[in-house]
C-alpha positions, 0 to 999 in steps of 0.5 A: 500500500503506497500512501503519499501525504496529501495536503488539504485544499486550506493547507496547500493555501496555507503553504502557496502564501507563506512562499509569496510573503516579502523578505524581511527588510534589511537591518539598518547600519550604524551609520542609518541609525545614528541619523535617524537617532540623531537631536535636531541640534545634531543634524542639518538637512538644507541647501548650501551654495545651491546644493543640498547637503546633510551633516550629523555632528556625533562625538564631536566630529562633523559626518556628511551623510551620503544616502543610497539606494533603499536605507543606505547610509554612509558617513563621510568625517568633515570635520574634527577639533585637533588631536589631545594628548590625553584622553579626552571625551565630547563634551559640547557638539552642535550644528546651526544654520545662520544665513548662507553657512551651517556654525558647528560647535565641538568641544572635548573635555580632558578626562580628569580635568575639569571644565570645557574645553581641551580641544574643540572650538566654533567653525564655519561652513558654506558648502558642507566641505570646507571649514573655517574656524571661528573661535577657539570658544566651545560655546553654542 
């Protein structure tokens, strides 16, 4: 006696729709995560000199951010206060935009010491890539 397992009408449904369901999404990257994560104070979308342009400000370092076909996300590091001797660790950071240029405020803080700022200062840019420093002050 050859019995073969047969499927019911509501099974072989079942199993035909499974098939037909899309793929999970991918996970985003740490790069899509930081931008979508990101305060307003940290991120920049807007036009400068005509161009549209995205900056994320993390660690005290100035990311443009590049995007790609579905979520890509990618982080290209603009700008970033003078190495310290030391260790150090990012106290103040803040994007604004004022008139035709985006103000970025960076300030890192030597571990043990007391205050801001050991490294950072205020700069200046009007196209997202070439940056102007302003003031040796940390001060949003």
């Amino acid at each position: 006696m050859n019995r073969r397992p047969r499927l019911t009408p509501c099974a072989a449904l079942l199993v035909l729709l499974s098939a037909c369901q899309p793929a999970p999404p991918a996970p985003l990257s740490k790069a899509a995560i930081a931008v979508r994560d990101a305060a307003p104070e940290d991120l920049f979308v807007g036009r400068l000199q005509g161009v549209d342009i995205e900056l994320l400000v993390q660690d005290c370092k100035v990311f443009q951010v590049t995007r790609g076909p579905e979520q890509a996300v990618a982080l290209t590091e603009v700008l970033a206060p003078p190495p310290y001797p030391f260790f150090t660790d990012c106290q103040r950071q803040s994007l604004r935009h004022e008139e035709d240029a985006v103000i970025a405020v960076l300030g890192r803080m030597a571990l043990g010491a007391g205050g801001c700022c050991a490294t950072g200062g205020t700069w200046r840019t009007r196209d997202g890539r070439t940056w102007e420093k302003i003031s040796e002050q940390a001060i949003p």
